[in-house]
Structure formats: structure tokens, C-alpha cells
C-alpha positions in Angstrom: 41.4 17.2 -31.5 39.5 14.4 -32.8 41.4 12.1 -30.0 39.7 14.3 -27.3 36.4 14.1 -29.0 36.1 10.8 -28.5 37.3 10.3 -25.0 34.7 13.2 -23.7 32.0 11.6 -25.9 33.0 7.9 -23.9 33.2 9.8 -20.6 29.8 11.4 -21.1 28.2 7.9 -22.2 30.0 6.1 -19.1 28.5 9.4 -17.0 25.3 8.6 -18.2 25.3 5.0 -17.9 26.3 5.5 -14.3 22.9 8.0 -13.9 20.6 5.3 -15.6 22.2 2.2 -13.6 21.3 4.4 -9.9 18.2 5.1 -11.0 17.4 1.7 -12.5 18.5 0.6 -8.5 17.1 3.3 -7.1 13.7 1.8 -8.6 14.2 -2.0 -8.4 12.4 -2.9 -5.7 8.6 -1.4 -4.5 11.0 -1.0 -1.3 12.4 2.3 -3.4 8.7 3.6 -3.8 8.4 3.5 0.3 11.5 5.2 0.3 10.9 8.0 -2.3 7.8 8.5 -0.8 10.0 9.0 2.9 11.9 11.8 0.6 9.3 13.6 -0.7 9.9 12.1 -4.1 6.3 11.5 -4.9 6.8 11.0 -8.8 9.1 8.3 -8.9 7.2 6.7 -5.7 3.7 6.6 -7.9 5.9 5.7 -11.1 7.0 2.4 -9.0 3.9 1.7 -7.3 2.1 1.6 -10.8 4.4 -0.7 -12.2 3.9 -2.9 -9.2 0.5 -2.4 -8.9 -0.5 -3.6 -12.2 1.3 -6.8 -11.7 -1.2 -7.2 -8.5 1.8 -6.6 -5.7 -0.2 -6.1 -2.6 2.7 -3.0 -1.1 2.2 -1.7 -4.6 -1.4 -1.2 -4.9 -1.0 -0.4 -0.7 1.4 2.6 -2.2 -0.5 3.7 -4.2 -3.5 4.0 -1.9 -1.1 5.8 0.5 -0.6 8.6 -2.2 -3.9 8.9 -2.9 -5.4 9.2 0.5 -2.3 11.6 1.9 -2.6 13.6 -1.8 1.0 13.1 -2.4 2.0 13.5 -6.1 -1.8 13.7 -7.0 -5.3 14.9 -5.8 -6.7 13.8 -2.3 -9.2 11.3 -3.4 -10.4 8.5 -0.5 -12.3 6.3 -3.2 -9.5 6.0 -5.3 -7.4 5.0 -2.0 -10.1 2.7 -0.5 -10.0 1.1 -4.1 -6.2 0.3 -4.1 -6.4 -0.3 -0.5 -8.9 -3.0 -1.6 -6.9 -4.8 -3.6 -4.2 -5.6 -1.5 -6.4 -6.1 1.3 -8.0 -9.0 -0.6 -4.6 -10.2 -1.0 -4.0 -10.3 3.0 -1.8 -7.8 3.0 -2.0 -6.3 6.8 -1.2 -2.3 6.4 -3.6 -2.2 3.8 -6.8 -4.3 5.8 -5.5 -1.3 8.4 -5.8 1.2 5.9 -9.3 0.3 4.1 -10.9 -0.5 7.7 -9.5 3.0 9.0 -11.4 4.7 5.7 -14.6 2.7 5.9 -14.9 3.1 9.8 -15.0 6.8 9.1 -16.3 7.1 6.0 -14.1 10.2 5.0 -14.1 11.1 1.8 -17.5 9.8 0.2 -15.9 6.3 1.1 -19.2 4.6 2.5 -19.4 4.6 6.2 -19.7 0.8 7.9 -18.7 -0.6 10.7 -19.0 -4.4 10.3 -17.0 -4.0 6.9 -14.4 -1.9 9.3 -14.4 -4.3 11.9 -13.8 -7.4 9.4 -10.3 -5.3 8.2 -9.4 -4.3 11.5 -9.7 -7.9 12.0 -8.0 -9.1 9.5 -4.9 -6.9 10.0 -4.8 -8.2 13.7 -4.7 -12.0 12.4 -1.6 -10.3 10.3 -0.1 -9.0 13.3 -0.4 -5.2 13.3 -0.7 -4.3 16.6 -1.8 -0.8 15.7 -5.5 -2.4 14.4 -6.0 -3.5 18.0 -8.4 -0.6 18.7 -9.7 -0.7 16.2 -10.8 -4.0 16.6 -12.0 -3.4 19.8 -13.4 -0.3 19.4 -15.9 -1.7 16.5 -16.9 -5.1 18.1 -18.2 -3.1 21.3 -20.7 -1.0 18.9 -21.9 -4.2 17.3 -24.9 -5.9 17.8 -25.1 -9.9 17.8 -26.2 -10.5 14.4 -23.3 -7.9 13.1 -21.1 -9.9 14.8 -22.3 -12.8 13.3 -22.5 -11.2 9.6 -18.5 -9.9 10.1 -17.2 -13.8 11.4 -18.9 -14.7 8.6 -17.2 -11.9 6.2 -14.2 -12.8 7.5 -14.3 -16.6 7.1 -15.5 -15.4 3.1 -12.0 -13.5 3.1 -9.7 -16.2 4.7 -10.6 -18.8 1.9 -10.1 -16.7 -0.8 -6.0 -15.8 0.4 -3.6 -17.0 -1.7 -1.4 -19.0 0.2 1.7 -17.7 1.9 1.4 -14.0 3.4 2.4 -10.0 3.4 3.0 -9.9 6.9 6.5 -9.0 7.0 4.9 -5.9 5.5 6.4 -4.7 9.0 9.7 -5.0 8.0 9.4 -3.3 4.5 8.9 0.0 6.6 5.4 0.4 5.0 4.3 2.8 7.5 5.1 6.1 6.8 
């Protein structure tokens, strides 16, 4: 009796090791959040974002703007999106310039409405080579005037010297857009 204790209670602890280990893999990467996030898994995708977000990971804090825009896991809330959006933006991160110039062209969601600050993302996510900011690009430049112009080169040149070196492009490849 005591013999077969022992080898359930070791078969239960291997069991469970086994469930921690997927999970722990299942997690690893921000890649997982995308992925949880393509299952419907919202929980686990805002638990990895977080942790990647607070370290300042641009597809983290992009995630987690994703989930708060869409209202997955949480309350719609376009500030708090524009605000994670933000911060991997600043970081050149291209689906998030996409994201924050979408919101601010628009202004849904109390996010303040402006169309040089849109233009300058759109922009910037071109120069980071997603081809789906292209309209937008366009569409914004042919609404401003000269001197907006002007003001969102100038934005934009701001931006470029403050990126840390190297790039999120491959962003692309992550599978970032849901």
C-alpha cells in the first residue's frame, strides 16, 4: 500500500511538472501573447503582454494596446490604447505608429482628434515598411496645408533622433496583426 502511495504521489508531481513546463513555454516568448490572443485566450495574452510591457518591449506595450482598443480581456478604452500604442511607437515599432496614427486620425474614443500627429505615425510606420499605412499617409498629407506639412517633417525628424538604434520592423513576421 505504501509502495503505491508513493508512485501515484511521483506520477502526480511528474503530471504537474509536465502542466507547469507547457505553460511556462506556452508563455516564453511575447510571441505566445499574439497567439493567445489568435485563441481567444485573452488572460494569459494581457498576463504576457504586462510582463513584457513593463520591461519597455515595444510588441508588448503594442499588445496590450491591441486588448485595450478591441476590449479583449478588459474594458474598451481608446486612451488607455493610444497610451500603450505610444510607447512602442516612440520606440519605432511600425504596427504600433499604424495603430496610434489610426486612433488619433479619428479621434475615437475621447483620443484627441489630429491630423498632423496622424500623418507623422502613418509616416513613420511607412519608413518601417507597413504597407497597410500607405493611405493613410496619403490620405493625411493631401488635407494638410504647407505649414502642417512643415510642423509634421519636423515632428518626424524630433522622432527619428530619439530611436534607439536597431529596429521592430520584423514586427511583420511576429504575426502582430491580428
Amino acid at each position: 500500500m505504501w509502495f503505491d502511495r508513493r508512485i501515484l504521489i511521483v506520477i502526480a508531481l511528474v503530471i504537474a511538472g509536465l502542466f507547469y513546463a507547457i505553460f511556462e513555454y506556452r508563455t516564453s516568448t511575447v510571441v505566445a501573447g499574439f497567439r493567445a490572443v489568435r485563441s481567444g485566450e485573452f488572460g494569459i495574452a494581457r498576463d504576457i503582454f504586462t510582463r513584457y510591457a513593463d520591461q519597455g518591449n515595444p510588441p508588448g506595450q503594442y499588445g496590450l494596446g491591441l486588448l485595450h482598443q478591441k476590449g479583449w480581456g478588459t474594458t474598451p478604452d481608446a486612451r488607455v490604447a493610444a497610451q500603450w500604442y505610444r510607447r512602442a511607437a516612440e520606440q519605432n515599432f511600425g504596427p504600433a505608429q499604424l495603430a496610434l496614427a489610426a486612433l488619433v486620425e479619428t479621434g475615437i474614443g475621447g483620443v484627441g482628434k489630429d491630423t498632423v500627429e496622424a500623418h507623422v505615425w502613418y509616416r513613420l510606420a511607412v519608413d518601417n515598411r507597413v504597407d497597410r499605412a500607405v493611405g493613410g499617409r496619403d490620405r493625411t498629407r493631401q488635407i494638410m496645408s504647407a505649414a502642417e506639412q512643415a510642423r509634421a517633417e519636423a515632428r518626424i525628424a524630433k522622432l527619428q533622433a530619439t530611436f534607439p538604434q536597431g529596429e521592430f520592423s520584423a514586427s511583420k513576421s511576429l504575426g502582430v496583426f491580428p
